[in-house]
C-alpha positions in Angstrom: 2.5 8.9 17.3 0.4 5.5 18.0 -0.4 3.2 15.2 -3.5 3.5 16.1 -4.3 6.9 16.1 -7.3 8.1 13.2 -7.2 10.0 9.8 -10.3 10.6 8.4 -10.5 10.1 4.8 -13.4 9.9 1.4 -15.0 13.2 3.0 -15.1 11.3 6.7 -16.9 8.0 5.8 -14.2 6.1 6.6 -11.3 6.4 9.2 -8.1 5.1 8.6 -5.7 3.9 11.6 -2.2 5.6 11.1 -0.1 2.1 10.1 -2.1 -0.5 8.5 -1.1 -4.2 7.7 -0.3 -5.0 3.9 -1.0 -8.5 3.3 1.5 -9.4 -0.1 3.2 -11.7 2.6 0.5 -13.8 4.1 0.0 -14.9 0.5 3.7 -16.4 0.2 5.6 -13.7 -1.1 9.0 -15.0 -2.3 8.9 -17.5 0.6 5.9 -20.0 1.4 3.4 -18.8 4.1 1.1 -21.3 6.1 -2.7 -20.5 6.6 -1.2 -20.5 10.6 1.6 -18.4 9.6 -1.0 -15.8 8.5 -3.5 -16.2 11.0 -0.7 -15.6 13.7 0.3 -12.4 11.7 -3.1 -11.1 11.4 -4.3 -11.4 14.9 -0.5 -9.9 16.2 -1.5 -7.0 14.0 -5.1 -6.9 15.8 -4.1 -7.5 19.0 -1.5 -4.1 18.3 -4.5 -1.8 17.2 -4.0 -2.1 13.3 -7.8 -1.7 11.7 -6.2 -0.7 8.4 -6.1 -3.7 6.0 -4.6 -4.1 2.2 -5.2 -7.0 -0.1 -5.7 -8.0 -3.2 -6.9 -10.8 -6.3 -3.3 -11.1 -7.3 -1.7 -11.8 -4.0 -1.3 -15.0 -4.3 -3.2 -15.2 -6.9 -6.5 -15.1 -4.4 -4.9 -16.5 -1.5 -4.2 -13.4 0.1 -8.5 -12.7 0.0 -8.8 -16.2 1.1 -6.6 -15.7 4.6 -7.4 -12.3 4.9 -11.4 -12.7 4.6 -11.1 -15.7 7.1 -9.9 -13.6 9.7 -11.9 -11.0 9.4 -15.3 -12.2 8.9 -15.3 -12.6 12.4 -14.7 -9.5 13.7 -17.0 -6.4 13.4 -17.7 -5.0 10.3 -17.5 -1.2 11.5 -14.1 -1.8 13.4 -11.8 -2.3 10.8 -11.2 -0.5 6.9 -10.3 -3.4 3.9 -9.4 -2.4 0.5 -8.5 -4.9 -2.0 -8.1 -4.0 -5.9 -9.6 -4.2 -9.2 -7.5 -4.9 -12.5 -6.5 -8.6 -12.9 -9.3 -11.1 -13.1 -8.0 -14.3 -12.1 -8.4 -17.5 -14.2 -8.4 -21.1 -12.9 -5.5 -22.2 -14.5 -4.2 -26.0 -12.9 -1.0 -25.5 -14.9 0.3 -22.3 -12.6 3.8 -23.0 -11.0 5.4 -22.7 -7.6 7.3 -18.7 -7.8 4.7 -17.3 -10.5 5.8 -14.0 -10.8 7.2 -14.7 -7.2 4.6 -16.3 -5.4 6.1 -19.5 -3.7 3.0 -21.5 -3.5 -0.1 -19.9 -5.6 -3.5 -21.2 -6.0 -4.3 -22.7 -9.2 -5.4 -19.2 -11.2 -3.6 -16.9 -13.4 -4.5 -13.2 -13.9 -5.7 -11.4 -16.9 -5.1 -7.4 -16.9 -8.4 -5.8 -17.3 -9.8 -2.6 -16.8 -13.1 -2.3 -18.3 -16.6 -1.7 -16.5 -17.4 -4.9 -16.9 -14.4 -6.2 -15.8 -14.3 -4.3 -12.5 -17.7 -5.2 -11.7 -16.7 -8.8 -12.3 -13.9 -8.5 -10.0 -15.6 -6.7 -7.4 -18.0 -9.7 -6.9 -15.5 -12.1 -7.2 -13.4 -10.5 -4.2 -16.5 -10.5 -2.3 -16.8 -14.2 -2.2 -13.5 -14.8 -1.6 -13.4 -12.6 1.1 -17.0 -13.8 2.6 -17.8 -10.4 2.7 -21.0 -8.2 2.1 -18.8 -4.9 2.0 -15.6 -3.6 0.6 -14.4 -0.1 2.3 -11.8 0.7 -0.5 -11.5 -0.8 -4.3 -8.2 0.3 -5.8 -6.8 0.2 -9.5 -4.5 -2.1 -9.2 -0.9 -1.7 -11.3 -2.1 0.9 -13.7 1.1 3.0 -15.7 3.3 3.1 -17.9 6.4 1.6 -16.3 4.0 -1.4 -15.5 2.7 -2.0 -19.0 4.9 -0.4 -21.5 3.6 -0.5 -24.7 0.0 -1.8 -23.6 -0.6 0.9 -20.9 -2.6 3.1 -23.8 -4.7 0.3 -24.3 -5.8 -0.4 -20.5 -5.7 3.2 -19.8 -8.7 3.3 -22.7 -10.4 0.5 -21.2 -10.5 2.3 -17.5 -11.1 5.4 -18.7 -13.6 5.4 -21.9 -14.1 1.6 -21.3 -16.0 2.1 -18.1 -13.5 1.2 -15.2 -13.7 4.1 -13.4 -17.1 4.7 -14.3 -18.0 1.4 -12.6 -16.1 2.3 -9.3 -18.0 5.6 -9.4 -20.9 3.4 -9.6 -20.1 1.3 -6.7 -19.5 3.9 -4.4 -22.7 6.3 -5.2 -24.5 3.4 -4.0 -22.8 2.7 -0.8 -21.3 -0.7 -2.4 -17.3 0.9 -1.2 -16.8 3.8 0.6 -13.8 5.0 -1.3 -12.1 4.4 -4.6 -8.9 5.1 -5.8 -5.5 3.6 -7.5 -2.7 1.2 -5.5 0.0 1.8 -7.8 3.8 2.6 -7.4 4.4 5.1 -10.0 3.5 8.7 -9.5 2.7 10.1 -13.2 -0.4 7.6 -13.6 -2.0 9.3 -10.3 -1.8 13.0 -11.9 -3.5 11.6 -15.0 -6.4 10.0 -13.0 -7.1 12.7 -11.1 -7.6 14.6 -14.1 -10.1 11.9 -14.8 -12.1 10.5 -11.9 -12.8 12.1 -8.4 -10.0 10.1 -6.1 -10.9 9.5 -3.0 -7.3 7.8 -2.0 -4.3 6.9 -3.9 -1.8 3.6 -2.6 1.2 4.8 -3.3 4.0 2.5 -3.1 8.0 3.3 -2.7 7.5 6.7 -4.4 7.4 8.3 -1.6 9.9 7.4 1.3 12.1 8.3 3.2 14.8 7.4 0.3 13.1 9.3 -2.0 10.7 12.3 -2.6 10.0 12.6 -6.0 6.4 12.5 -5.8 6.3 15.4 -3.5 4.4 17.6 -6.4 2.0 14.9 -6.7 1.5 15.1 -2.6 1.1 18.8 -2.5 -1.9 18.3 -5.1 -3.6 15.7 -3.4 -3.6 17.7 -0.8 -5.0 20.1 -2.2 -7.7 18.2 -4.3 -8.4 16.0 -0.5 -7.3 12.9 -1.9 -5.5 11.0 0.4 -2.2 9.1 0.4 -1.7 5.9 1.6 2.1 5.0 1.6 3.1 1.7 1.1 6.2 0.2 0.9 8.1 2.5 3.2 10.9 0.7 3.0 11.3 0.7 -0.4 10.9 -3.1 -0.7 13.5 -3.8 2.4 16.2 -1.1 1.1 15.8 1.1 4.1 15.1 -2.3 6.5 18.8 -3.8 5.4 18.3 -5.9 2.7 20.1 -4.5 0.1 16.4 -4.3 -2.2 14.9 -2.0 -4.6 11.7 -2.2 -6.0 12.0 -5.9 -5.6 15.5 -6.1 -7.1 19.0 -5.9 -6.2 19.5 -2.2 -5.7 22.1 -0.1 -7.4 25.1 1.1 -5.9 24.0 4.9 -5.7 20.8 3.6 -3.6 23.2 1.5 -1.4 24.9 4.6 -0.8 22.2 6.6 0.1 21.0 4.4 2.5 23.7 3.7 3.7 24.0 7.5 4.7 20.7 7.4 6.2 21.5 4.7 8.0 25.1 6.6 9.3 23.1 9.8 10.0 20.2 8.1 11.8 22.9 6.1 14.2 24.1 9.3 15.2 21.0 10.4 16.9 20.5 6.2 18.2 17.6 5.9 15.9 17.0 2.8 14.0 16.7 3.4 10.1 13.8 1.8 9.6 11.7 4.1 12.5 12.7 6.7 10.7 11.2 5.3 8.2 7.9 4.4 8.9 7.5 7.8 10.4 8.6 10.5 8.0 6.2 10.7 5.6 3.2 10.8 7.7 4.8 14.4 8.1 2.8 15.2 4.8 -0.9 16.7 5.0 -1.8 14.3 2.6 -0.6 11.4 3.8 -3.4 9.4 6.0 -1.9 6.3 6.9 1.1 4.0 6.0 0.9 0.0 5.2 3.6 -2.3 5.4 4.1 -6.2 5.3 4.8 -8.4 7.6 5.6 -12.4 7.9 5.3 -12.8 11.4 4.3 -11.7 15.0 8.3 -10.7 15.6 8.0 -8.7 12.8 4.7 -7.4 13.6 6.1 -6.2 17.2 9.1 -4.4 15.9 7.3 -2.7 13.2 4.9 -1.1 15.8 7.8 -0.4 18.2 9.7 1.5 15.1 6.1 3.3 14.3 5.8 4.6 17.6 9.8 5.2 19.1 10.7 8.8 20.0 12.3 10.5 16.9 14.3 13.6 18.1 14.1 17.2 15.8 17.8 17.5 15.5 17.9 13.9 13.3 15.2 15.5 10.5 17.5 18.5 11.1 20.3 17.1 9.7 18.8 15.0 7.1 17.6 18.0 5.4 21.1 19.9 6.1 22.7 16.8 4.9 20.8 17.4 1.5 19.3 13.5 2.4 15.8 14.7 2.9 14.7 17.3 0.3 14.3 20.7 1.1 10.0 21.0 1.0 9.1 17.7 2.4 7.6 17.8 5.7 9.3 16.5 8.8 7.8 14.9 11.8 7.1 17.9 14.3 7.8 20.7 11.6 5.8 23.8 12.8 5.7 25.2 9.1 
């Protein structure tokens, strides 16, 4: 498999590269990035093929458009796919602090959780200028759920469904303003729901569905079915699987640790690094169009692509499924079923 090899996805108006570049990091994620620092990471990751690009308003809070629309502008508009999201608008707001919600440096705004048509349609344009683009390929709901909102979720699930949100991406893309719509979320329940309420073209799925775990195989099987494609993020399960002892962004619990530890055992018996394996197992599902991961620099960008594209042997998904590691109905790289 080559990173750069094509999934066609939104009924074929747009083609997504197999690995794409997530771009939380060039924003200062946890630890400061430099304008050069993401510059250097973006061109490593053009240089290597990637034409797959994720950003987003709060990343950063705009800094990751800024960067991200700096480098790109340049390039041709046709050669490369850029979703950012639609959600938070964000409000200058001088008074914002360095690690806001674990951005080291952020620019001076603070985001406001909104769903609603006119909200969408506000953020749509903003992003837009930021970016210093005419076009955005892919708008996705950004952090809609339950686990995200708790007791508020009812009330922005009302505003993006009968308060317009969706309606106003449908807008967009029936007049060739985005290609695609869809959510960037990293639970799975919110995804069934909105399918049952908008015509998905793609879902951003992060950590739900890795090589750690497969609990949103179900959801998978029916976006498969419906043609609505996945785009996995966070394959490592924010670092977990890459050795840094990290679970959706926390310190993760001792039965993870030992899980991955065993993956990590099971994986060194066959010399294959844990983190190729990775990257590579679920694009094994029909669904699954392309995978997005972040990177800080051009190291990191070189031994991501190497890991994307090593040599995986059958006998390693063999025992991971045998080992009761894998589940039982999730696709494998090179299954024949």
């Amino acid at each position: 498999m080559n990173v750069s090899d094509l999934r066609a996805v939104a009924d074929g108006r747009l083609q997504l590269t197999r690995f794409g570049l997530g771009c939380a990091p060039l924003a200062g994620l946890y630890e400061p990035a430099s304008d050069a620092q993401a510059q250097a990471v973006l061109q490593a990751a053009w240089d290597a093929g990637l034409r797959c690009f994720d950003t987003a308003p709060y990343y950063g809070y705009t800094a990751s458009e800024h960067r991200v629309g700096r480098f790109l502008r340049d390039r041709p508009r046709e050669s490369f796919v850029l979703s950012t999201k639609v959600g938070r608008l964000m409000r200058a707001d001088a008074g914002v602090p360095a690690m806001d919600n674990g951005w080291a440096r952020p620019l001076p705004f603070r985001p406001h959780f909104d769903y609603g048509y006119d909200a969408v349609m506000r953020s749509f344009e903003d992003s837009l200028q930021r970016l210093g683009l005419a076009r955005i390929d892919i708008l996705l709901v950004h952090d809609i759920g339950r686990l995200t909102h708790g007791d508020a979720h009812a009330a922005h699930w009302q505003a993006l469904t009968r308060g317009g949100g969706f309606r106003a991406l449908e807008t967009l893309r029936r007049e060739g303003r985005i290609a695609a719509f869809g959510l960037g979320v990293n639970e799975a329940a919110v995804v069934h729901d909105s399918l049952q309420e908008a015509q998905l073209d793609c879902v951003l799925l992060a950590g739900r569905y890795t090589l750690l775990e497969q609990g949103a195989l179900r959801l998978l099987d029916e976006c498969a079915r419906r043609g609505t494609a996945i785009i996995v993020g966070g394959p490592f399960n924010s670092g977990l699987l890459a050795g840094n002892g990290k679970f959706d962004y926390a310190d993760a619990p001792p039965a993870l640790l030992a899980r991955a530890d065993a993956l990590r055992r099971t994986c060194g018996e066959f010399d294959v690094p844990l983190p190729a394996a990775a990257l590579q197992f679920p694009l094994a599902h029909a669904a699954v169009a392309s995978c997005v991961a972040g990177m800080r620099d051009a190291r990191q960008v070189a031994q991501n692509l190497a890991w994307f594209e090593q040599p995986i042997p059958a006998a390693l998904w063999t025992a991971l499924r045998s080992r009761g590691l894998v589940a039982e109905a999730a696709p494998c790289p090179g299954d024949e079923r």
